[in-house]
DSSP file (Angstrom, degrees, kcal/mol; ACC not computed):
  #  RESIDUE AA STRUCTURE BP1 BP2  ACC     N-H-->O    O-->H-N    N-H-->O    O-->H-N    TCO  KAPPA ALPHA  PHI   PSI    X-CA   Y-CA   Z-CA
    1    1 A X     >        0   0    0      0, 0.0     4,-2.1     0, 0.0     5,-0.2   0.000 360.0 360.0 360.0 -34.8    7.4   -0.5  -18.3
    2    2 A X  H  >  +     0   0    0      2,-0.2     4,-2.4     1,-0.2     5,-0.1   0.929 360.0  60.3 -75.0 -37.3    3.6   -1.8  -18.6
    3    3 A X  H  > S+     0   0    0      1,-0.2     4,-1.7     2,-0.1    -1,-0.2   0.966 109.0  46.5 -52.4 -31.8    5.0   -5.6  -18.1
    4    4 A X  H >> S+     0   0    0      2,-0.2     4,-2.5     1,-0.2     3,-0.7   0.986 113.8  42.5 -61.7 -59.6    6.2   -3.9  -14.6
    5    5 A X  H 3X S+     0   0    0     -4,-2.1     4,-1.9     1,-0.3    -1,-0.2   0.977 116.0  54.6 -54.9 -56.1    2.8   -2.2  -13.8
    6    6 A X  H 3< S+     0   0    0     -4,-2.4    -1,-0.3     2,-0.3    -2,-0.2   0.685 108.4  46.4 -33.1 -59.9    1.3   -5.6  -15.0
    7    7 A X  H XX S+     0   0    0     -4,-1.7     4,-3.5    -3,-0.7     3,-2.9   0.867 113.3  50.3 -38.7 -73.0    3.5   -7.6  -12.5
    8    8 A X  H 3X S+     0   0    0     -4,-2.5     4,-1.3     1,-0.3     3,-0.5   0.851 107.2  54.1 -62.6 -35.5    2.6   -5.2   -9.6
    9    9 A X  H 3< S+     0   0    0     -4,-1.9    -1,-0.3     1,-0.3    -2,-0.2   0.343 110.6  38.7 -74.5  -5.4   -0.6   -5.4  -10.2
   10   10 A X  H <> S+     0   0    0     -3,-2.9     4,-0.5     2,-0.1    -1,-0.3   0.453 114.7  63.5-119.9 -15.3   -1.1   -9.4  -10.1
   11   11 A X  H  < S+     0   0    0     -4,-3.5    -2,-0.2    -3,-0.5    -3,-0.2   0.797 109.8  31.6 -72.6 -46.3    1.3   -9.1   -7.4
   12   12 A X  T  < S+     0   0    0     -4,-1.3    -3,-0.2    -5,-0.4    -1,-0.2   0.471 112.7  63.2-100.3  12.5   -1.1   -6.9   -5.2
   13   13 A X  T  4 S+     0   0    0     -3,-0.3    -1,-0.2     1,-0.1    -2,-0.2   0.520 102.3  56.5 -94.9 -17.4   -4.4   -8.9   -6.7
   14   14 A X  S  < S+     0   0    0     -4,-0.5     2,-0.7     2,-0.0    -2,-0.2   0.479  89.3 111.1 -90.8   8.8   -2.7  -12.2   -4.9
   15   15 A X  S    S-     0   0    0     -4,-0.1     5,-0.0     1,-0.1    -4,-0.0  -0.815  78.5-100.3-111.1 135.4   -2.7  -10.5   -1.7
   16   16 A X     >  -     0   0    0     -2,-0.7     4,-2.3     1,-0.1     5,-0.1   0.181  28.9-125.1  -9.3 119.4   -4.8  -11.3    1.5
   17   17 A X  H  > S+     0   0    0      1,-0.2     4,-1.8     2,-0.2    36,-0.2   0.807 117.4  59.4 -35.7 -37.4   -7.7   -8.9    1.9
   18   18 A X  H >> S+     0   0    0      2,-0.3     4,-1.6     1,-0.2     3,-1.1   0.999 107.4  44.5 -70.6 -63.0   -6.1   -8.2    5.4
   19   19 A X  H 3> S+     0   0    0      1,-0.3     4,-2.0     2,-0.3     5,-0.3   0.841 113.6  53.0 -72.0 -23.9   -2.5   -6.9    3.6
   20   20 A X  H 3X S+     0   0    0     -4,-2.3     4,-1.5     1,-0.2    -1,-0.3   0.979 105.9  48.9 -81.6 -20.4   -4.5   -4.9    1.1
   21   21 A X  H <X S+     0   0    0     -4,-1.8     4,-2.0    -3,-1.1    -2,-0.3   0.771 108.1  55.3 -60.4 -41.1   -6.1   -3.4    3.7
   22   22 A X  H  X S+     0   0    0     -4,-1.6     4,-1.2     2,-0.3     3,-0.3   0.992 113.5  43.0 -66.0 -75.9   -2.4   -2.8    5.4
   23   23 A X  H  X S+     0   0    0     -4,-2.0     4,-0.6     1,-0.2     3,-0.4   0.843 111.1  54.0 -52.7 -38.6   -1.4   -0.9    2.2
   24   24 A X  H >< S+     0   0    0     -4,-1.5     3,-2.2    -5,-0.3    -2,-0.3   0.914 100.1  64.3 -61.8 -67.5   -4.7    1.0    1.9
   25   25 A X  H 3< S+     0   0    0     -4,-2.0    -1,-0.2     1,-0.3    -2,-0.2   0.785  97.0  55.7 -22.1 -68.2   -4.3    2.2    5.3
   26   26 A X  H ><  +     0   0    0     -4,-1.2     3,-3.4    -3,-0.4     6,-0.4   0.821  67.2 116.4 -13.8 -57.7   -1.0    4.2    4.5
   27   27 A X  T << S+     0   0    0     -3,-2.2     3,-0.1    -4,-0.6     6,-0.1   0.251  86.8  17.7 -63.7 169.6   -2.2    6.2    2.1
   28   28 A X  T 3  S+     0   0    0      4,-0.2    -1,-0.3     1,-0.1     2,-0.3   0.478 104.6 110.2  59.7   4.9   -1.9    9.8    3.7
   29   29 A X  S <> S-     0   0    0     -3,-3.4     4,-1.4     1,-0.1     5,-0.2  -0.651  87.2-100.7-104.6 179.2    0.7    8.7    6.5
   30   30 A X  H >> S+     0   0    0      2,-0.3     4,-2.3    -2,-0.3     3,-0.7   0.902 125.3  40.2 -55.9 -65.7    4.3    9.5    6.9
   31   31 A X  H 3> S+     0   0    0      1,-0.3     4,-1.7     2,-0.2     3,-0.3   0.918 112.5  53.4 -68.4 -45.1    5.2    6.0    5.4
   32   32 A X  H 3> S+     0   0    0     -6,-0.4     4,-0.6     2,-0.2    -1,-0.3   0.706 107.0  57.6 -43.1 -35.2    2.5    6.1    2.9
   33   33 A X  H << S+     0   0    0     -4,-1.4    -2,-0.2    -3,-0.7    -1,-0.2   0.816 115.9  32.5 -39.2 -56.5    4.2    9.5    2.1
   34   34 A X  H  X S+     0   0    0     -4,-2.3     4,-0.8     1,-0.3     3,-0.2   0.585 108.4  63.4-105.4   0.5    7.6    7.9    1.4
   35   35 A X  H  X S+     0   0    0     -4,-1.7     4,-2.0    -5,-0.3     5,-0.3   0.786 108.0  41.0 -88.8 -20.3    6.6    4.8    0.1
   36   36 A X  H  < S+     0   0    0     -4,-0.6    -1,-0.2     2,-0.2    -2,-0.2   0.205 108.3  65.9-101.7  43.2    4.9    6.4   -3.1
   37   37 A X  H >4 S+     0   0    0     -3,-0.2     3,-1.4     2,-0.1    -2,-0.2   0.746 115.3  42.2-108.1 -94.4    8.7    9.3   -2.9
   38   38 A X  H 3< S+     0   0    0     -4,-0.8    -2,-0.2     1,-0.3    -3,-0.1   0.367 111.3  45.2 -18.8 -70.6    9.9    5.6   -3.8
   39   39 A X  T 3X S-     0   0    0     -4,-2.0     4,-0.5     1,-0.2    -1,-0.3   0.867 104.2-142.4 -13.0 -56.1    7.6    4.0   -6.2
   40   40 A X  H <>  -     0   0    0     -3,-1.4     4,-0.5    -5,-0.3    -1,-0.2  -0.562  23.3 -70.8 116.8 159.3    7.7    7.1   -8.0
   41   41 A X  H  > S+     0   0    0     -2,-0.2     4,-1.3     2,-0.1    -1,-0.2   0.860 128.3  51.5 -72.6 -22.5    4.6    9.1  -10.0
   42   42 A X  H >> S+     0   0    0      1,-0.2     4,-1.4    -3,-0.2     3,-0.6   0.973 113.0  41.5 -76.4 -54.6    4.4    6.6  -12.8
   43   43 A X  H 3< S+     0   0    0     -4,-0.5    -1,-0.2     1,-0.2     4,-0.2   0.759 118.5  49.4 -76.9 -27.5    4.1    3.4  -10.6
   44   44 A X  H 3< S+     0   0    0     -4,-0.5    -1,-0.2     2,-0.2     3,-0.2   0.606  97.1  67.4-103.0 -10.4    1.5    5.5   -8.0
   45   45 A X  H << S+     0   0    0     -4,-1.3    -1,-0.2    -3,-0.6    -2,-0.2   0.891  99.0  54.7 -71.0 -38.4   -0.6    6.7  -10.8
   46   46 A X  S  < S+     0   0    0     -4,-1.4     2,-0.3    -5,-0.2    -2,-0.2   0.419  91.7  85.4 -13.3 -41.8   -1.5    3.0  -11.2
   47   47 A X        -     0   0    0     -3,-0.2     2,-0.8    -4,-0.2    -3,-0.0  -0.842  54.5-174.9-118.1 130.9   -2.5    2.7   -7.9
   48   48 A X        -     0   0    0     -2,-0.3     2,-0.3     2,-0.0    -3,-0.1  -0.941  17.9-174.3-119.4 128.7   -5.9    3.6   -7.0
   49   49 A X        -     0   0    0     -2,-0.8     2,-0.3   -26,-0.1     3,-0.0  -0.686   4.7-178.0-100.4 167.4   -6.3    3.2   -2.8
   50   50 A X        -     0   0    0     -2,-0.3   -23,-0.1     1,-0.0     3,-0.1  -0.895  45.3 -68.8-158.8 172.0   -9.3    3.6   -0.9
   51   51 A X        -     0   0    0     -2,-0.3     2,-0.2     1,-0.1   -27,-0.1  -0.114  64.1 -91.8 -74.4 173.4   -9.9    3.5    2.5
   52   52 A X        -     0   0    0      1,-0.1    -1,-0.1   -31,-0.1   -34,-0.1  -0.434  31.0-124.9 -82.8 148.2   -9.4   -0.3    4.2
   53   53 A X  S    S+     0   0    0    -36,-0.2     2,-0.3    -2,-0.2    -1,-0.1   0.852  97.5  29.0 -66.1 -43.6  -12.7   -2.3    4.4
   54   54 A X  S    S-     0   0    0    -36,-0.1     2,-0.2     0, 0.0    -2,-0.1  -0.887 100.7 -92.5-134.6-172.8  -12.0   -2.5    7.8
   55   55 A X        -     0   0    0     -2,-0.3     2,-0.6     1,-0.1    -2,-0.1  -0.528  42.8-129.1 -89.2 128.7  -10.3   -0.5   10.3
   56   56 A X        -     0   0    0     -2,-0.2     2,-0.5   -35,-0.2    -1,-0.1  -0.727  14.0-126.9 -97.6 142.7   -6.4   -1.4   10.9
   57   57 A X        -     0   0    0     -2,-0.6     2,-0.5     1,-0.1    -1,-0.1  -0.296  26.0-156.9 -32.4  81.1   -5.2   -1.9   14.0
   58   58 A X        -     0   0    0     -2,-0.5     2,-0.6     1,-0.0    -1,-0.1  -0.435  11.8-137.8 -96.1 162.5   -2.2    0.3   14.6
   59   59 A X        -     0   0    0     -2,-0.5     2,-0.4     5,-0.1    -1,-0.0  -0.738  19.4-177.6-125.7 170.1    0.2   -0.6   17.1
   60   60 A X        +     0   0    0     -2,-0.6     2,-0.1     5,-0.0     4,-0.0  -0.945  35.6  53.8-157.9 141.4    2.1    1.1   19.6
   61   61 A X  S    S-     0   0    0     -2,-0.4     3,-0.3     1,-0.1     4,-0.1  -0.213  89.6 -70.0 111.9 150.4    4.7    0.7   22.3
   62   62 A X  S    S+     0   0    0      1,-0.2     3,-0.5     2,-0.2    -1,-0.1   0.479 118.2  74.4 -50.7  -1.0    8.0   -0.6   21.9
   63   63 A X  S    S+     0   0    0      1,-0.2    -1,-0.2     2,-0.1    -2,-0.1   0.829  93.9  72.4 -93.9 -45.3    7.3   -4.4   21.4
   64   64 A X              0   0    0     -3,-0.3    -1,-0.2     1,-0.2    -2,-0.2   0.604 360.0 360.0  20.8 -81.9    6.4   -2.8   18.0
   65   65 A X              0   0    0     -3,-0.5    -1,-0.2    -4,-0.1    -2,-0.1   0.297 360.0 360.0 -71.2 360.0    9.6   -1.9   16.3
């Protein structure tokens, strides 16, 4: 199980300031909700968010989806 945390974690150190910012964003929405139902507690104790560095964009309207 720690190779796994290990994994995710060099997995989410290679990503684009911009996409941690994306995940960081979640935390406390609906999807952020159900993404860590899905992770699980073990994998989301792991994960320590803070707010996005900068503010993300969201979008809205059908072109969207």
């Amino acid at each position: 199980m720690e190779e796994f945390f290990n994994q995710i974690r060099e997995r989410y150190m290679a990503l684009s300031d911009e996409e941690k910012d994306t995940i960081r964003a979640m935390a406390g929405t609906e999807q952020g909700r159900v993404l860590s139902k899905v992770l699980g507690p073990e994998l989301m104790s792991q994960i320590r968010l803070r707010r996005p560095a900068t503010p993300v964009q969201q979008r809205r309207g059908l072109a969207t989806r």
